[in-house]
C-alpha positions in Angstrom: -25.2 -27.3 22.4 -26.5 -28.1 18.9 -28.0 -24.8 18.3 -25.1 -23.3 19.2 -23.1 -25.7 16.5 -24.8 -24.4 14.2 -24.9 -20.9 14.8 -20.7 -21.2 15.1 -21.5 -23.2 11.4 -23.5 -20.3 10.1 -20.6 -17.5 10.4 -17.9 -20.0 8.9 -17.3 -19.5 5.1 -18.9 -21.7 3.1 -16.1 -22.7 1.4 -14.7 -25.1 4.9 -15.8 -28.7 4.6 -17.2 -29.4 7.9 -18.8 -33.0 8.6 -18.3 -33.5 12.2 -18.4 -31.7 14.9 -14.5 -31.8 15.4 -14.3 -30.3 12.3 -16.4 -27.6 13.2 -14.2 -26.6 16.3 -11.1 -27.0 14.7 -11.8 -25.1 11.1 -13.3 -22.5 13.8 -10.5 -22.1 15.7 -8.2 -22.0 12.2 -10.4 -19.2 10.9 -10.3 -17.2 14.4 -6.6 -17.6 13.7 -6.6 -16.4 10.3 -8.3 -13.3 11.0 -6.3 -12.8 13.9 -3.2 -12.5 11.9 -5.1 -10.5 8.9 -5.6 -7.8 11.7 -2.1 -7.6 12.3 -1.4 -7.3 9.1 -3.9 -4.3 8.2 -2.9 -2.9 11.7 0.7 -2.8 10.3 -0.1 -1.5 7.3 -2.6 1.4 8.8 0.9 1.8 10.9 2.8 2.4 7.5 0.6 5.6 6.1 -0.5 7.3 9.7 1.5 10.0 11.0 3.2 9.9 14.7 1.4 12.1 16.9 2.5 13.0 20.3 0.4 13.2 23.7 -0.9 16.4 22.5 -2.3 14.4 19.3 -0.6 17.0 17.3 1.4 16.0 14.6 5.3 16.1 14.9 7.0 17.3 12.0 9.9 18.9 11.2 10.8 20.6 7.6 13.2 18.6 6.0 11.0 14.9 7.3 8.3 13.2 8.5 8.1 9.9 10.6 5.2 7.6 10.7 4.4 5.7 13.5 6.7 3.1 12.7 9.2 5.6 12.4 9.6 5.5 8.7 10.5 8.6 6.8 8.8 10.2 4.2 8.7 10.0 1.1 7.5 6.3 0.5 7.9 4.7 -3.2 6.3 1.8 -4.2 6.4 0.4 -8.2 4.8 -2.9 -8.1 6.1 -4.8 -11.8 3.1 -7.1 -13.8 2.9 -9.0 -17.2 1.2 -5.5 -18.2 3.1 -2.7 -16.6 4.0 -1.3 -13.8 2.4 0.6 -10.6 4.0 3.8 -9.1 3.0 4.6 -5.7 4.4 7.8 -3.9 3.9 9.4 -0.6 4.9 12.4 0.4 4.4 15.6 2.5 1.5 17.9 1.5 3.4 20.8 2.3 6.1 20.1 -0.6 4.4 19.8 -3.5 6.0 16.8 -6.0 5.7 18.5 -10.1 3.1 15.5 -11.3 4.5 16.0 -15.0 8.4 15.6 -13.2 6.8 11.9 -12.5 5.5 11.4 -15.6 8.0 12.2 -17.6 10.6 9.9 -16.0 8.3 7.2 -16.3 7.7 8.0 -20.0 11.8 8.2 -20.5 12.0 4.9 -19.2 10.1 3.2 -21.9 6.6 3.0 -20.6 3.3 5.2 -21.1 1.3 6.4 -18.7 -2.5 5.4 -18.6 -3.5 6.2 -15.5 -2.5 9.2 -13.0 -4.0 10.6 -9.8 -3.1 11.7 -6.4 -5.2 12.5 -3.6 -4.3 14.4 -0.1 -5.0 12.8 3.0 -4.2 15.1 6.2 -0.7 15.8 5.8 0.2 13.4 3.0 -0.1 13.2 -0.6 -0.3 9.9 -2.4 0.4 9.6 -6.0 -0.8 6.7 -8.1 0.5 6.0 -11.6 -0.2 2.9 -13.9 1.8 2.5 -17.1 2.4 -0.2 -19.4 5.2 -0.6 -22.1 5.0 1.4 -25.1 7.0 -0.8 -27.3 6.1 -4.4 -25.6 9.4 -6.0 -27.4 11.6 -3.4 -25.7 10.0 -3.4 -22.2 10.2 -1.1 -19.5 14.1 0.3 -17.6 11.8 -0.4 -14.1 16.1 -0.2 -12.4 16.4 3.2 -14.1 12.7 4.6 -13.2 13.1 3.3 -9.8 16.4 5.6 -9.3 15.3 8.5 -10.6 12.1 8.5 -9.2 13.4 7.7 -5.6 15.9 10.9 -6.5 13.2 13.2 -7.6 11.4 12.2 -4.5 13.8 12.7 -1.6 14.6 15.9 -3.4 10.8 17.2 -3.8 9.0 15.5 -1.0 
């Protein structure tokens, strides 16, 4: 039973303060717990960006959408705000193709530079990542007005 303590003790972070053996089997069971719920999580999010596929394990698309899993429709946008900027994240269909400099430019109109742009194609979806930060830092960034015409250029080109 001791040995077997202490190999439950040895794949515990080492950051738990365990000094009995009660401690031990409850931080363990807290942990298992704590994973347990991170997997839902990442299993939700996986959920978010995979396609539906039907029994054929084809994908089912039609032109003017597509529907995840979770039944969410394409195109997805994202901007994330921070002290230094802002994150754009789009998704959207490979097979209509967003104009990248569309994206930059309304991000540029709306008070903030650009200083980092990709996108990469995943099966049938494109994800677009843009970081930008305030070109004037007094004046800020119109994140209401970027957001609008981003989500318009997007449900018109994706």
């Amino acid at each position: 039973m001791k040995g077997l303590c202490n190999k439950l003790a040895s794949i515990l972070p080492v950051s738990l303060k365990i000094q009995t053996q009660v401690d031990l089997f409850d931080q363990s069971a807290a942990y298992i717990e704590q994973l347990t719920n991170r997997i839902s999580q990442l299993k939700g999010k996986k959920g978010e960006t995979s396609t539906f596929r039907n029994p054929n394990n084809n994908n089912v698309e039609d032109d003017s959408t597509m529907i995840n899993s979770d039944g969410v429709r394409l195109p997805i946008l994202k901007i994330n705000e921070s002290d230094t900027g802002l994150q754009v994240n789009l998704i959207g269909r490979s097979k209509r193709k967003l104009v990248f400099y569309e994206v930059i430019r309304i991000i540029e109109e709306g008070g903030a530079e650009v200083v980092h742009a990709g996108y990469t194609t995943i099966d049938q979806k494109v994800y677009y990542t843009l970081h930008a930060q305030a070109k004037i830092s007094r004046v800020g960034i119109e994140i209401t007005s970027i957001r609008e015409r981003l989500q318009a250029l997007a449900d018109r080109n994706l």
